[in-house]
mmCIF file of the N, C-alpha and C atoms, coordinates in Angstrom:
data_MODEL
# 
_entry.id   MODEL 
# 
loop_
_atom_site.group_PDB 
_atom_site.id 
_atom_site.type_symbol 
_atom_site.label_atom_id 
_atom_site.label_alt_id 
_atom_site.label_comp_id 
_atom_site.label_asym_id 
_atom_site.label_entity_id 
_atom_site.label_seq_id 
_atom_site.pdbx_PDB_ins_code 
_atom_site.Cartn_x 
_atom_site.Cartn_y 
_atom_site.Cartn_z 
_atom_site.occupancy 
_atom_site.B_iso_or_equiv 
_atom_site.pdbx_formal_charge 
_atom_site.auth_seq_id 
_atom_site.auth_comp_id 
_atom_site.auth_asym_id 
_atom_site.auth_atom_id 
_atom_site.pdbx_PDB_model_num 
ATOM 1   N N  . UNK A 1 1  ? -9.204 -2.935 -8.916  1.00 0.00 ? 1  UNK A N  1 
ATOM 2   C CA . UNK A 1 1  ? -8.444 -4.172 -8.816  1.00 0.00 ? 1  UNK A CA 1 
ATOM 3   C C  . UNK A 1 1  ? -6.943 -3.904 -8.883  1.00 0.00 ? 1  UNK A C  1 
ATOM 4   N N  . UNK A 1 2  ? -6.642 -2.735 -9.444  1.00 0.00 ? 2  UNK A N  1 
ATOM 5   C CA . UNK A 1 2  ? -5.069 -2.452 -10.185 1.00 0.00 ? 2  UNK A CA 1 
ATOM 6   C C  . UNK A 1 2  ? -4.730 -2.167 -8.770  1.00 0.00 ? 2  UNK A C  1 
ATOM 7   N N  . UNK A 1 3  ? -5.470 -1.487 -7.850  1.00 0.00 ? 3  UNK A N  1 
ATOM 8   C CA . UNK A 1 3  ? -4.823 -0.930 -6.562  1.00 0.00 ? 3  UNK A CA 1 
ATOM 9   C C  . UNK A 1 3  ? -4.931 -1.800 -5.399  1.00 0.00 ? 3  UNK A C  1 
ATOM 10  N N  . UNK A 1 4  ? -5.839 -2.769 -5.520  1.00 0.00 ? 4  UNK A N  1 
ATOM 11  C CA . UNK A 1 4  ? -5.684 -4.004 -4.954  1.00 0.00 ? 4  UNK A CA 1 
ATOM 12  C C  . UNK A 1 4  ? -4.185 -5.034 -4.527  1.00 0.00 ? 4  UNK A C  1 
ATOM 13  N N  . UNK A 1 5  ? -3.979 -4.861 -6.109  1.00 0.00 ? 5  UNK A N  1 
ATOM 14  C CA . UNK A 1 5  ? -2.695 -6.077 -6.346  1.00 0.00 ? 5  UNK A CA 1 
ATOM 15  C C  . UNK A 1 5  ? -1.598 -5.299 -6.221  1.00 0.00 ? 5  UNK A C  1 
ATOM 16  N N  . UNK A 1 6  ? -1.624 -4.088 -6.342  1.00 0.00 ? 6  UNK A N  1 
ATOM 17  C CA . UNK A 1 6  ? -0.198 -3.217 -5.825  1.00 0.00 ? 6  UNK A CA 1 
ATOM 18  C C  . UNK A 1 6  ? -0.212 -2.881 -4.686  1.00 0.00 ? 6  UNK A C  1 
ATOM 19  N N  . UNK A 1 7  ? -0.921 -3.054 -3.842  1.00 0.00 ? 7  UNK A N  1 
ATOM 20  C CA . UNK A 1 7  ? -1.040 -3.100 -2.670  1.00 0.00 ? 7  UNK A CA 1 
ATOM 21  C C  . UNK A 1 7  ? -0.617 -4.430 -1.897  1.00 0.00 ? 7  UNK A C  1 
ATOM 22  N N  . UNK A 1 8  ? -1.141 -5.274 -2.848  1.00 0.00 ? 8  UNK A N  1 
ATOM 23  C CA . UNK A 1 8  ? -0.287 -6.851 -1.951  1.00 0.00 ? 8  UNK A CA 1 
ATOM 24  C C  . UNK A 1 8  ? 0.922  -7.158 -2.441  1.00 0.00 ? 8  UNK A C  1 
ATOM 25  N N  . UNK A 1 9  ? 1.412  -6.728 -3.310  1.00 0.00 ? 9  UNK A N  1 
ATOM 26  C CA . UNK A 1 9  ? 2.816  -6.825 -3.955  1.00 0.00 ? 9  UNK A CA 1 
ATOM 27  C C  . UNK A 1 9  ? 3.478  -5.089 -2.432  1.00 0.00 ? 9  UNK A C  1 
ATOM 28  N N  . UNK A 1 10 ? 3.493  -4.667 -2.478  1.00 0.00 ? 10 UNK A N  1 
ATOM 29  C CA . UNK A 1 10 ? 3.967  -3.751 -1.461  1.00 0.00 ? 10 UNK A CA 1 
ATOM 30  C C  . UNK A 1 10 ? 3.842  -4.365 0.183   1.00 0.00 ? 10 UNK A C  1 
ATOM 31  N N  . UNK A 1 11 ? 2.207  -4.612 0.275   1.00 0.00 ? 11 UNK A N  1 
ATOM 32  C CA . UNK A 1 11 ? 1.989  -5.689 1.524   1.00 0.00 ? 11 UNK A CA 1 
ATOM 33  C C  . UNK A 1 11 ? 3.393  -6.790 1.860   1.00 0.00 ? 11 UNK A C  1 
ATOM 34  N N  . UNK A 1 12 ? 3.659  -7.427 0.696   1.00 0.00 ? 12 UNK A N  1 
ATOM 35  C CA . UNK A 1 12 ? 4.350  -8.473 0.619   1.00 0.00 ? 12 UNK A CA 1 
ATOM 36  C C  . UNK A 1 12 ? 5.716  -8.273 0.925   1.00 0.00 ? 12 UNK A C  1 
ATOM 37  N N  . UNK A 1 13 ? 6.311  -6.860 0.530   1.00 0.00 ? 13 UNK A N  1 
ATOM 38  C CA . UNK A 1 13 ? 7.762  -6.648 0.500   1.00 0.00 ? 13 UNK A CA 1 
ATOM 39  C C  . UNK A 1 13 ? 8.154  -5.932 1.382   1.00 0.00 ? 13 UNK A C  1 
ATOM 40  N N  . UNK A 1 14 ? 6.936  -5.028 2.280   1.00 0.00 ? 14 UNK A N  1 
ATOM 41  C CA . UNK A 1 14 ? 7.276  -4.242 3.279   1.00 0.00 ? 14 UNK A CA 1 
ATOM 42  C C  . UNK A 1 14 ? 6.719  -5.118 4.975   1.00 0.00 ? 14 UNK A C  1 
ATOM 43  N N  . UNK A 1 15 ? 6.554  -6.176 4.827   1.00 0.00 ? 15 UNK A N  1 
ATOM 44  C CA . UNK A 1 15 ? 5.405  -6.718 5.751   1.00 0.00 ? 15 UNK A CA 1 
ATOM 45  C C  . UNK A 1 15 ? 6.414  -6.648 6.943   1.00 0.00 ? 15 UNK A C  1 
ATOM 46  N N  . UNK A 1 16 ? 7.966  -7.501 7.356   1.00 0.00 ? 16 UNK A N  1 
ATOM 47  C CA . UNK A 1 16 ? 8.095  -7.244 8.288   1.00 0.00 ? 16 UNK A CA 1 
ATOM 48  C C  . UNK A 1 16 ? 8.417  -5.751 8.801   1.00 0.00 ? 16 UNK A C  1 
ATOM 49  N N  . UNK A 1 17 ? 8.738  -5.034 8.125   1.00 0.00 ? 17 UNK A N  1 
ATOM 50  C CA . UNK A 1 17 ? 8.827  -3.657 8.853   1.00 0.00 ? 17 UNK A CA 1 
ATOM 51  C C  . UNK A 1 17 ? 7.761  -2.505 9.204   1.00 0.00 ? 17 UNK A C  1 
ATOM 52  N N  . UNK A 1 18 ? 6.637  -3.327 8.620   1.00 0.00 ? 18 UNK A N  1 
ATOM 53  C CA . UNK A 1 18 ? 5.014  -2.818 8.914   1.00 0.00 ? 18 UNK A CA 1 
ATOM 54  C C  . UNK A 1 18 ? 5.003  -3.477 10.339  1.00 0.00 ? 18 UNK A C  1 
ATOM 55  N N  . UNK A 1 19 ? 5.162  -4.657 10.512  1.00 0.00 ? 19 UNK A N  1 
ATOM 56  C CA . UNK A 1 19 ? 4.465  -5.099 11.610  1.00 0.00 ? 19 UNK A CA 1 
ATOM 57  C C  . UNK A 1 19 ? 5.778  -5.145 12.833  1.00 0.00 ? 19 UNK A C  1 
ATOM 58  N N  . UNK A 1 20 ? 6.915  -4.512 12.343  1.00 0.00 ? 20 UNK A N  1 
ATOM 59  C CA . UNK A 1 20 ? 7.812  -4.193 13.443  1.00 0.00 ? 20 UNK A CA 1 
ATOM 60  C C  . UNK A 1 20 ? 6.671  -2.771 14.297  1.00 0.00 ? 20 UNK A C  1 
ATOM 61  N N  . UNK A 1 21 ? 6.335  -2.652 14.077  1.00 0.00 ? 21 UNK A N  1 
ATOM 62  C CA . UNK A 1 21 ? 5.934  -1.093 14.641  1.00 0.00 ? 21 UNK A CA 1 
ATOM 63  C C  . UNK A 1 21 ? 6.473  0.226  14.601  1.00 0.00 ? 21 UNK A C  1 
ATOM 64  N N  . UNK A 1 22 ? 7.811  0.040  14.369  1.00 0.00 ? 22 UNK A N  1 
ATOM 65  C CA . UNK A 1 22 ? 8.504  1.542  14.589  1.00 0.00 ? 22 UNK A CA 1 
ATOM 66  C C  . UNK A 1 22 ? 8.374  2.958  14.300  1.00 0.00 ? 22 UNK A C  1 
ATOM 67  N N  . UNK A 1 23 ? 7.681  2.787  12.894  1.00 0.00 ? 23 UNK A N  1 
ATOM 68  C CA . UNK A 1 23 ? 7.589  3.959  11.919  1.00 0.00 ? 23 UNK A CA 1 
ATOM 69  C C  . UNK A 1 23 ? 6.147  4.475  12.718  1.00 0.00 ? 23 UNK A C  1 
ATOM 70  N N  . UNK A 1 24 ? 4.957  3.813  12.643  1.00 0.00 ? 24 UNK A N  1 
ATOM 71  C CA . UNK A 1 24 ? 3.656  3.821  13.204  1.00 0.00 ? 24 UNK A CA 1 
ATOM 72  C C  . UNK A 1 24 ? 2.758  2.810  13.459  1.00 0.00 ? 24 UNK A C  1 
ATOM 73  N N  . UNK A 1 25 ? 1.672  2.766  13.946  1.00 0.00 ? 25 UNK A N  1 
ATOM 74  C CA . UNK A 1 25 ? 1.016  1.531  13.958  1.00 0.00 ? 25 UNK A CA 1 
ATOM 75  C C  . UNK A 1 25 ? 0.375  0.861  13.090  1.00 0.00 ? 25 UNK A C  1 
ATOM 76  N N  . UNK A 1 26 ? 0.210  -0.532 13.123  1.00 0.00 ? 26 UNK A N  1 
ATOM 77  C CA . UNK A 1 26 ? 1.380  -1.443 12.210  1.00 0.00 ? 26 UNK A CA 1 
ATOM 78  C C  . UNK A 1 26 ? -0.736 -1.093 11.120  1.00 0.00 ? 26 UNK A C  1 
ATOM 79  N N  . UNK A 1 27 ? -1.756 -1.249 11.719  1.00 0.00 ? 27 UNK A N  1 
ATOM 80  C CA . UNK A 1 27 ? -3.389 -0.816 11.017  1.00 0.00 ? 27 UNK A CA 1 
ATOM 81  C C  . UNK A 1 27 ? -3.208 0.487  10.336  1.00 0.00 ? 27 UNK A C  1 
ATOM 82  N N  . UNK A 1 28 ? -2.584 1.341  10.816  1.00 0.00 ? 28 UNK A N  1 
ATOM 83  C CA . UNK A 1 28 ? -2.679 2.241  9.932   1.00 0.00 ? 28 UNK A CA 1 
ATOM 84  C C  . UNK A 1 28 ? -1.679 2.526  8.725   1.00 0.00 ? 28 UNK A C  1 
ATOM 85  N N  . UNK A 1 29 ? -0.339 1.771  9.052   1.00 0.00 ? 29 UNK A N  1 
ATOM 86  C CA . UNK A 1 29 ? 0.606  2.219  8.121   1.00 0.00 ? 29 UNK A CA 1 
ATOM 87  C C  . UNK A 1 29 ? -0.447 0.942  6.987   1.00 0.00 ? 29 UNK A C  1 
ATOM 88  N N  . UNK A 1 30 ? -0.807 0.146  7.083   1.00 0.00 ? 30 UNK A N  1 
ATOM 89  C CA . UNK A 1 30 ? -1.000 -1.102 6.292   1.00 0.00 ? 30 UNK A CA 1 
ATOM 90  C C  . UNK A 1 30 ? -2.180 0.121  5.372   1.00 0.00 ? 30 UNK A C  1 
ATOM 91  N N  . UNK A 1 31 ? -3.571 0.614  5.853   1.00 0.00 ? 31 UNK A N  1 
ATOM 92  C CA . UNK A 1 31 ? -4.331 1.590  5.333   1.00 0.00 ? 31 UNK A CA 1 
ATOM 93  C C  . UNK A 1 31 ? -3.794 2.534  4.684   1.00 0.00 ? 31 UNK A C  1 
ATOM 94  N N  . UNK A 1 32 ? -2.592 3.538  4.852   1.00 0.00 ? 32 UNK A N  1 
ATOM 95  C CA . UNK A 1 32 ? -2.133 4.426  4.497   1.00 0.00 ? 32 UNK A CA 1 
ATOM 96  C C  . UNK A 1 32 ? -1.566 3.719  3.028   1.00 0.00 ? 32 UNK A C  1 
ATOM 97  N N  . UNK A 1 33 ? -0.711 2.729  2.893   1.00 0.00 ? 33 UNK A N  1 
ATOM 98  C CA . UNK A 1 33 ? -0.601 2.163  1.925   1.00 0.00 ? 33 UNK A CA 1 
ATOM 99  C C  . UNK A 1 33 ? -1.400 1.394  0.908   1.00 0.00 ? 33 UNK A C  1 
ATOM 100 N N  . UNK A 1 34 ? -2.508 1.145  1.175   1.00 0.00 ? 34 UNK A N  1 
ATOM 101 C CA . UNK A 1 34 ? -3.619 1.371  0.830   1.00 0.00 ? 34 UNK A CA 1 
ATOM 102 C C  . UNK A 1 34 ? -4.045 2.070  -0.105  1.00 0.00 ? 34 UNK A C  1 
ATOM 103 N N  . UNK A 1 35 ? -4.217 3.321  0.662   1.00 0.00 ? 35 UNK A N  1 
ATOM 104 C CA . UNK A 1 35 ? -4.364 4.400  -0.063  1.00 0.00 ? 35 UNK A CA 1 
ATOM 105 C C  . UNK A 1 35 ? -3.429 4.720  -1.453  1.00 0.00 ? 35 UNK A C  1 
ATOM 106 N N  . UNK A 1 36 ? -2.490 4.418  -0.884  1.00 0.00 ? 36 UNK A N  1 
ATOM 107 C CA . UNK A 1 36 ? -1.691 5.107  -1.960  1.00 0.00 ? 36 UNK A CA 1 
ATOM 108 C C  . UNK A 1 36 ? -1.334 4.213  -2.989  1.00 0.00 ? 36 UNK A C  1 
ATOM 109 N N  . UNK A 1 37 ? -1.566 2.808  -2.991  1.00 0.00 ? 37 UNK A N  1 
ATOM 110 C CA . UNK A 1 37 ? -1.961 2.146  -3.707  1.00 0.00 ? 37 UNK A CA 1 
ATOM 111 C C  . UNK A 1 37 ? -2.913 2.489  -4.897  1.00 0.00 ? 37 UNK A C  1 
ATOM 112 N N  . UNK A 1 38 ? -4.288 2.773  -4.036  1.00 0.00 ? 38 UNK A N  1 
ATOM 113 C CA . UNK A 1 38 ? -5.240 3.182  -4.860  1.00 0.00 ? 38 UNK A CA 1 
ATOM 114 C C  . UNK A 1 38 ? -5.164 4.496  -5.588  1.00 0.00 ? 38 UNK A C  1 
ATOM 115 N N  . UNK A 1 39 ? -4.691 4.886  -4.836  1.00 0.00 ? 39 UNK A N  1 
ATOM 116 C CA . UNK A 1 39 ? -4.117 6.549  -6.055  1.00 0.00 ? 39 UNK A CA 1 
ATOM 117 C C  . UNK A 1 39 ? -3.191 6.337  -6.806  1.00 0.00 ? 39 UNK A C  1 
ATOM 118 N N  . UNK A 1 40 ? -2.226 5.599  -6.858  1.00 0.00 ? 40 UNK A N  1 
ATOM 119 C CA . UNK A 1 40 ? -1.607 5.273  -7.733  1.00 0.00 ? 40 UNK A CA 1 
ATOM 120 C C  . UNK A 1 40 ? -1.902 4.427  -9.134  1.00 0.00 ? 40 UNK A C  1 
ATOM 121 N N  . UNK A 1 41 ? -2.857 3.792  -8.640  1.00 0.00 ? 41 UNK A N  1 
ATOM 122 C CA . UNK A 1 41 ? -3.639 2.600  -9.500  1.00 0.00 ? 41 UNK A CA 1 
ATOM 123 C C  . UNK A 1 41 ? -4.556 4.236  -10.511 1.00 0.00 ? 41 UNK A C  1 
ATOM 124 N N  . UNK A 1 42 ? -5.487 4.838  -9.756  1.00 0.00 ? 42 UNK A N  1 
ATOM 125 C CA . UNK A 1 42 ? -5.930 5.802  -10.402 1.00 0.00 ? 42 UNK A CA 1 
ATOM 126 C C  . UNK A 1 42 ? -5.168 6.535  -11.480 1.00 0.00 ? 42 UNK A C  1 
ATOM 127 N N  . UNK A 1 43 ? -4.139 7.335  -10.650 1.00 0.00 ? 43 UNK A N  1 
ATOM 128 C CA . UNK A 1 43 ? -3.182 7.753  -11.850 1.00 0.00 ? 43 UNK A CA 1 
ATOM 129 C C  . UNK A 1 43 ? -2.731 7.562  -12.564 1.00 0.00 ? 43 UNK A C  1 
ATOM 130 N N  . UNK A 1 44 ? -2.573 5.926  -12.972 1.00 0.00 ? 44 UNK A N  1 
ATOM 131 C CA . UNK A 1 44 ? -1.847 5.218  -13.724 1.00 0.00 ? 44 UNK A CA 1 
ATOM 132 C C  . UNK A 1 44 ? -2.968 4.951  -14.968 1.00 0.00 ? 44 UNK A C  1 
ATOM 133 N N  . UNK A 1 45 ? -4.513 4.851  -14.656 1.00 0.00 ? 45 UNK A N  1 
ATOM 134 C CA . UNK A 1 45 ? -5.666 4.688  -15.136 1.00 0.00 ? 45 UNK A CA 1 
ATOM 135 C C  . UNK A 1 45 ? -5.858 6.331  -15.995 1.00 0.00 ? 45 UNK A C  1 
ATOM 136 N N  . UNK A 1 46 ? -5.708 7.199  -15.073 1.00 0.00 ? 46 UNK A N  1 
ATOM 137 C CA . UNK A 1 46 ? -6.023 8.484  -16.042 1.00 0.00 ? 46 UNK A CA 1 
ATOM 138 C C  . UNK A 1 46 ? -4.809 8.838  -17.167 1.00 0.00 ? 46 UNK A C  1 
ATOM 139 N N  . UNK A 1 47 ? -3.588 8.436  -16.606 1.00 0.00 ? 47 UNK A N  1 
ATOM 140 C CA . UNK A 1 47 ? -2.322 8.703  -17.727 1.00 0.00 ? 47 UNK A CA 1 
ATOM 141 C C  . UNK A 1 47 ? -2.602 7.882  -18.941 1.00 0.00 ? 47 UNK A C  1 
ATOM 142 N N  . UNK A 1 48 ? -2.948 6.744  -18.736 1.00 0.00 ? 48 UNK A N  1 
ATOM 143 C CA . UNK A 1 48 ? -2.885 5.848  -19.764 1.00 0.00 ? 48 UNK A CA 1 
ATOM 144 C C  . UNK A 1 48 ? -4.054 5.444  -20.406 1.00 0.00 ? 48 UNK A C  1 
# 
């Protein structure tokens, strides 16, 4: 759930420059962050 909601708080603040396209396409950058959401949520779970 922790990597869920840091993921829509990031969703939320990066959205128009996700869906500008520039960096990459707009499905995968959204997944990639995702990810790293969820690893972050993890790490934050094993530190603490």
């Amino acid at each position: 759930m922790l990597g869920f909601l840091l993921w829509l708080v990031a969703h939320r603040l990066l959205r128009d420059w996700i869906y500008a396209g520039d960096i990459w396409h707009p499905i995968l950058m959204d997944l990639s962050l995702f990810v790293i959401a969820l690893s972050l949520s993890l790490g934050l779970l094993i530190v603490g």
